[in-house]
C-alpha positions in Angstrom: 113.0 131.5 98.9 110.1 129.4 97.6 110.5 125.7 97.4 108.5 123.6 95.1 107.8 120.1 95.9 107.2 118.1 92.5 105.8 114.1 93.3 105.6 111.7 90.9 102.5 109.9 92.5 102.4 106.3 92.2 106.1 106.1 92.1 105.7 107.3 96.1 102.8 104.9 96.9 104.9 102.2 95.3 108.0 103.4 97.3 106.3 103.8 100.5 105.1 100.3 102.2 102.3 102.0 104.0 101.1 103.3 101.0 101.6 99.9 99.0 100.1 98.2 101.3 97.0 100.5 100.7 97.1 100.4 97.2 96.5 96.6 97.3 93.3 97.0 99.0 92.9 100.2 96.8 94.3 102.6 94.7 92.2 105.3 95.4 92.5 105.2 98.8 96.6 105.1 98.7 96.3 108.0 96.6 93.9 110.2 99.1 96.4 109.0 101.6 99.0 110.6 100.3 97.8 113.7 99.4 96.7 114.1 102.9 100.6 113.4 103.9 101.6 116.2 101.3 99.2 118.5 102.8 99.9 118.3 106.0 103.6 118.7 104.7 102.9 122.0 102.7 101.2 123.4 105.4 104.0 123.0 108.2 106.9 123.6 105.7 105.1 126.6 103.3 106.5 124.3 100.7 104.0 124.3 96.9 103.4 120.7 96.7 102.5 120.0 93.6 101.8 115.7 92.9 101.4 113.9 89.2 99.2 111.2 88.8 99.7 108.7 85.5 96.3 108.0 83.1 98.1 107.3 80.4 96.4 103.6 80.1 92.6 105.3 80.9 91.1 105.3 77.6 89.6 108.8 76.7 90.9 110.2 79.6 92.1 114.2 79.5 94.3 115.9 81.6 92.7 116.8 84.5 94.0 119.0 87.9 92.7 120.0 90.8 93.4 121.2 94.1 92.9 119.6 97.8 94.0 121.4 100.9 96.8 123.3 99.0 98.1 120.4 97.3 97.7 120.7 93.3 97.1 117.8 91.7 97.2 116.5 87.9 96.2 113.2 86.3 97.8 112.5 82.9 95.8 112.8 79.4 95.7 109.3 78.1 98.9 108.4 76.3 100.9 110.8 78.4 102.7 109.7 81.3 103.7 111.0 84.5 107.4 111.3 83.4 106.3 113.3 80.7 103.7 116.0 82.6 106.2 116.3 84.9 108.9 117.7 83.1 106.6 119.7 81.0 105.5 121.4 84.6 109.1 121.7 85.7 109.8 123.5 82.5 107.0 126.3 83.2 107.6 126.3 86.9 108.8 129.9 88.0 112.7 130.3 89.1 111.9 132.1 92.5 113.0 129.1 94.1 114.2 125.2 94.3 112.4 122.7 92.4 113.0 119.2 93.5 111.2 116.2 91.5 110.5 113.2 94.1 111.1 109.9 91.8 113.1 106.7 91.8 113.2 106.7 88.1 116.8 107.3 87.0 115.8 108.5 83.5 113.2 111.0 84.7 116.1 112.1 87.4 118.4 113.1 85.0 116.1 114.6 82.3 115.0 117.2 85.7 118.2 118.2 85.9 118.8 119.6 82.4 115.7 121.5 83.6 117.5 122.7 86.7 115.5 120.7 89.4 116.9 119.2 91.9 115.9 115.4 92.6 114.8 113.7 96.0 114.1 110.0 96.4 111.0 108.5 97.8 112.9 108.1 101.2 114.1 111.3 101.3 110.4 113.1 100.9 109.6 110.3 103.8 112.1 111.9 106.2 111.4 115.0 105.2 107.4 114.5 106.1 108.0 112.8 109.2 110.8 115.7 110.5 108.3 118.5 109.4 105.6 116.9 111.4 107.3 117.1 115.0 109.2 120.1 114.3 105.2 121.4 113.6 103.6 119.9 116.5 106.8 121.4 119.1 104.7 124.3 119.5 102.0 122.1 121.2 104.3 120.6 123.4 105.4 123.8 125.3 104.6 124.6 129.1 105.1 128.0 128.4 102.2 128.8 126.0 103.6 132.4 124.8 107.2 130.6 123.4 104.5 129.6 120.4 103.3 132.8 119.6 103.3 133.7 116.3 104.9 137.3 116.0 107.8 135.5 117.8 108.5 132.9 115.1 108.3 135.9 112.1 110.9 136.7 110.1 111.9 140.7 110.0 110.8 141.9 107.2 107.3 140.1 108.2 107.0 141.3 111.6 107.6 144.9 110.7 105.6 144.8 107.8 102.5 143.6 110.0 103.3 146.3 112.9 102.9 148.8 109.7 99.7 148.0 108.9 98.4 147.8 112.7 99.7 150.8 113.0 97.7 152.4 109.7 94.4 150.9 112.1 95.0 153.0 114.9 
């Protein structure tokens, strides 16, 4: 099942003292930061990360997106703020899977679950980051090099699917 990972941006580098700390020096930088957290997080976890950047004070600004190593990433039209994009994205978001919003805003937390997303705190995404990382770098640590192989961490349906299509190449 598909699990989509829904940031509100600057709420996170506010939330996170290594990130705020950043931000004081600069914004920018705190933000690159944290996209680089996310995607080494969506690449370990297979998670869609998607993170929601506020404009709404940048005169003339449109919405804008983009995407950085997996991560897709939107800035706000001017007059529109995070809170807002967010739940519109939540709203159009397939139902294959969980959607969890990461905020500390109590009023955007409960309008997301009317939506039927789940919530998770800045502290919680944190965790989650920091226990995705070394279960991701275990693999690295083992002195037998063929525990990591690949076909051996497959699921089913993967593995045989795979072994069908080696087999078509013989």
């Amino acid at each position: 099942m598909n699990e989509y990972i829904v940031v509100d941006g600057y709420n996170v580098i506010h939330a996170w003292p290594e990130l705020a700390r950043l931000k004081n020096d600069s914004l920018e930088h705190a933000r690159d930061r944290l996209v680089d957290m996310l995607a080494d997080y969506a690449g370990f976890s297979g998670d869609r990360v998607v993170v929601v950047f506020d404009a709404h004070r940048v005169k003339h600004n449109t919405e804008r997106y983009e995407e950085i190593n997996g991560v897709q990433i939107f800035y706000t039209r001017e007059e529109e703020t995070a809170d807002s994009l967010i739940e519109r994205l939540v709203g159009e978001m397939p139902r294959d899977g969980y959607i969890r919003v990461v905020t500390s805003d109590w009023d955007e937390q409960r309008i997301i679950f009317g939506r039927g997303a789940f919530r998770m705190t800045p502290g919680e995404l944190h965790e989650r980051l920091q226990r995705v990382r070394t279960e991701g770098q275990k693999p690295f640590t083992l002195k037998n090099p063929t525990e990591g192989y690949l076909e051996n961490r497959l699921t089913g349906n993967l593995r045989q699917l795979f072994e069908q299509w080696r087999r078509k190449k013989e």
